[in-house]
C-alpha positions in Angstrom: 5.5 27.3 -2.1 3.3 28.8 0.7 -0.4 26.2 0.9 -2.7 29.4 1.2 -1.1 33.4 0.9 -3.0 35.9 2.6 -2.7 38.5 -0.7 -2.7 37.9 -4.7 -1.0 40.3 -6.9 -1.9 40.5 -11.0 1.1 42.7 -12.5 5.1 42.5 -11.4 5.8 45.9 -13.5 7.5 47.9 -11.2 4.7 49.1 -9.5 3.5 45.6 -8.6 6.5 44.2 -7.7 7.8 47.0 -5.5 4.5 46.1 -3.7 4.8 43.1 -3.2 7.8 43.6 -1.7 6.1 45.8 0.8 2.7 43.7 1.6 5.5 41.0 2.6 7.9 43.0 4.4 4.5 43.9 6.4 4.0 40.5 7.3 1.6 39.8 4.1 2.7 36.5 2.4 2.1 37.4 -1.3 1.1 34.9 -4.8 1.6 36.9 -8.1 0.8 35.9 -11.1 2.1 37.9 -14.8 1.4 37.7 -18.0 5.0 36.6 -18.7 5.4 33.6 -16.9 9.3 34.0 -16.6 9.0 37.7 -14.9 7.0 35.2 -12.3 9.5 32.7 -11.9 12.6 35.6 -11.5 10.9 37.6 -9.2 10.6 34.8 -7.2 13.8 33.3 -7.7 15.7 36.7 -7.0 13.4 36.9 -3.3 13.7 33.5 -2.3 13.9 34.6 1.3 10.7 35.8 0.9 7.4 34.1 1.5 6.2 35.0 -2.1 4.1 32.1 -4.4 4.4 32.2 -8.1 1.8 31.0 -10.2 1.4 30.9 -13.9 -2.1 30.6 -14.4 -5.3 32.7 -12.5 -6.5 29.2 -11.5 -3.4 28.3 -9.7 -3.1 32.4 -8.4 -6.7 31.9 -6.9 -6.1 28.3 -5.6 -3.3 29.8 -3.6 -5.4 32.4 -1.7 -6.8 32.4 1.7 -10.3 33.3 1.5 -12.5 35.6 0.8 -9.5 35.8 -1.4 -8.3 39.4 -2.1 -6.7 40.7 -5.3 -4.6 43.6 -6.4 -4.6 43.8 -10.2 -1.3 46.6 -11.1 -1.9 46.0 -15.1 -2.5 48.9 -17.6 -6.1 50.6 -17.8 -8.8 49.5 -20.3 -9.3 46.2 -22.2 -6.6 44.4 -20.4 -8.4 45.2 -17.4 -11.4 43.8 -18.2 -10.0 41.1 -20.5 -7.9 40.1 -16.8 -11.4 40.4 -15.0 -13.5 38.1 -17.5 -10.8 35.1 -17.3 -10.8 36.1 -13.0 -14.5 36.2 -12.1 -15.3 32.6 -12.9 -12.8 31.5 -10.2 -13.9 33.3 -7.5 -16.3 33.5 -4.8 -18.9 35.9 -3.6 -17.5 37.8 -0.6 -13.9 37.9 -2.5 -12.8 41.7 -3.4 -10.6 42.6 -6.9 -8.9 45.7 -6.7 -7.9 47.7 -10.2 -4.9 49.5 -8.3 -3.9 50.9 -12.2 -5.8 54.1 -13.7 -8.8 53.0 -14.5 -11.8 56.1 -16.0 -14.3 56.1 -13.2 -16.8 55.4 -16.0 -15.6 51.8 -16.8 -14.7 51.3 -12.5 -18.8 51.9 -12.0 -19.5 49.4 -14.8 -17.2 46.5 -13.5 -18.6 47.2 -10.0 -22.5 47.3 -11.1 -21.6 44.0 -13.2 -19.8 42.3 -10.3 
Protein backbone atom coordinates (compact mmCIF):
# COMPACT_ATOMS: atom_id res chain seq x y z
CA UNK A 1 0.00 0.00 0.00
CA UNK A 2 1.02 3.50 -1.22
CA UNK A 3 0.77 6.28 2.28
CA UNK A 4 -1.08 9.03 0.16
CA UNK A 5 -2.18 8.36 -3.92
CA UNK A 6 -2.40 11.32 -5.98
CA UNK A 7 -6.01 10.04 -7.62
CA UNK A 8 -9.22 7.99 -6.06
CA UNK A 9 -11.36 6.04 -8.38
CA UNK A 10 -15.18 4.91 -7.27
CA UNK A 11 -16.17 2.14 -9.86
CA UNK A 12 -13.70 -0.84 -11.34
CA UNK A 13 -16.44 -1.79 -14.23
CA UNK A 14 -14.64 -1.77 -17.18
CA UNK A 15 -14.67 1.68 -17.68
CA UNK A 16 -13.04 2.47 -14.34
CA UNK A 17 -10.61 -0.05 -14.28
CA UNK A 18 -9.34 0.42 -17.82
CA UNK A 19 -8.75 3.96 -16.31
CA UNK A 20 -7.06 3.39 -13.81
CA UNK A 21 -4.81 1.54 -15.63
CA UNK A 22 -4.20 4.62 -17.66
CA UNK A 23 -4.00 7.52 -14.79
CA UNK A 24 -1.09 4.96 -13.51
CA UNK A 25 0.63 4.21 -16.66
CA UNK A 26 0.70 8.23 -16.75
CA UNK A 27 2.58 8.35 -13.71
CA UNK A 28 -0.81 8.79 -11.42
CA UNK A 29 -0.61 6.36 -8.40
CA UNK A 30 -4.29 5.41 -8.11
CA UNK A 31 -6.74 4.12 -4.65
CA UNK A 32 -10.15 2.53 -5.86
CA UNK A 33 -12.59 1.62 -3.99
CA UNK A 34 -15.98 -0.83 -5.37
CA UNK A 35 -18.96 -1.72 -4.13
CA UNK A 36 -17.76 -5.46 -4.21
CA UNK A 37 -14.93 -5.49 -2.06
CA UNK A 38 -13.41 -8.63 -3.89
CA UNK A 39 -13.42 -6.82 -7.51
CA UNK A 40 -11.06 -4.47 -5.21
CA UNK A 41 -8.87 -6.86 -3.90
CA UNK A 42 -8.38 -8.77 -7.70
CA UNK A 43 -7.88 -5.89 -9.50
CA UNK A 44 -5.17 -5.24 -7.32
CA UNK A 45 -3.89 -8.57 -6.93
CA UNK A 46 -3.82 -9.09 -10.81
CA UNK A 47 -1.69 -5.36 -11.13
CA UNK A 48 0.65 -5.89 -8.43
CA UNK A 49 3.36 -4.16 -10.37
CA UNK A 50 1.36 -1.28 -10.26
CA UNK A 51 1.27 1.44 -7.68
CA UNK A 52 -2.56 0.98 -7.25
CA UNK A 53 -4.28 1.09 -3.27
CA UNK A 54 -7.37 -0.88 -2.63
CA UNK A 55 -9.66 0.12 -0.07
CA UNK A 56 -12.91 -1.28 1.01
CA UNK A 57 -14.52 1.50 2.62
CA UNK A 58 -14.84 5.58 1.40
CA UNK A 59 -13.20 6.30 4.77
CA UNK A 60 -10.15 4.28 4.07
CA UNK A 61 -10.46 5.52 -0.05
CA UNK A 62 -10.33 9.24 1.23
CA UNK A 63 -7.73 8.54 3.96
CA UNK A 64 -5.45 7.36 1.18
CA UNK A 65 -5.59 10.59 -0.94
CA UNK A 66 -3.29 13.42 -1.23
CA UNK A 67 -5.03 16.55 -0.77
CA UNK A 68 -7.30 18.51 -1.95
CA UNK A 69 -8.15 14.96 -2.64
CA UNK A 70 -9.62 14.37 -6.16
CA UNK A 71 -12.26 11.77 -7.13
CA UNK A 72 -13.49 10.04 -10.21
CA UNK A 73 -16.80 8.27 -9.46
CA UNK A 74 -17.34 5.61 -12.88
CA UNK A 75 -20.70 4.13 -11.25
CA UNK A 76 -24.23 4.09 -13.00
CA UNK A 77 -26.33 7.38 -13.24
CA UNK A 78 -29.08 8.33 -10.70
CA UNK A 79 -29.62 7.25 -7.07
CA UNK A 80 -26.36 5.39 -6.81
CA UNK A 81 -24.83 8.43 -7.66
CA UNK A 82 -26.07 10.38 -5.19
CA UNK A 83 -26.57 7.56 -2.63
CA UNK A 84 -22.29 7.31 -3.36
CA UNK A 85 -22.14 11.21 -2.90
CA UNK A 86 -24.21 11.33 0.59
CA UNK A 87 -21.86 8.51 2.25
CA UNK A 88 -18.59 10.79 0.38
CA UNK A 89 -19.25 14.33 1.35
CA UNK A 90 -18.87 13.94 5.07
CA UNK A 91 -15.29 12.85 4.48
CA UNK A 92 -14.00 15.41 2.63
CA UNK A 93 -12.73 18.80 2.61
CA UNK A 94 -13.55 22.04 1.00
CA UNK A 95 -11.18 22.61 -1.87
CA UNK A 96 -11.56 18.70 -2.79
CA UNK A 97 -13.25 18.12 -6.36
CA UNK A 98 -15.74 14.78 -7.05
CA UNK A 99 -16.10 14.07 -10.54
CA UNK A 100 -19.46 11.97 -11.85
CA UNK A 101 -17.41 10.60 -15.02
CA UNK A 102 -20.87 8.21 -15.60
CA UNK A 103 -24.02 9.80 -17.51
CA UNK A 104 -25.42 11.72 -15.29
CA UNK A 105 -28.98 14.30 -16.66
CA UNK A 106 -27.48 17.79 -16.56
CA UNK A 107 -30.58 18.44 -14.38
CA UNK A 108 -29.39 16.29 -11.28
CA UNK A 109 -25.29 17.44 -12.17
CA UNK A 110 -26.57 21.34 -11.48
CA UNK A 111 -28.33 20.12 -8.26
CA UNK A 112 -25.27 18.14 -6.70
CA UNK A 113 -23.07 21.14 -7.80
CA UNK A 114 -25.53 23.96 -6.26
CA UNK A 115 -25.71 21.53 -2.99
CA UNK A 116 -22.00 21.01 -2.82
Amino acid sequence: MIDRTAFGLIGLGTMGSNLALNLEDHGIPVAFWNREPERSQAFAESNRDRRFTATSTFEELTRALERPRRILMMIPAGDPVDETLSRLVPLLDAGDVVIDGGNSHFHDTRRRADDL
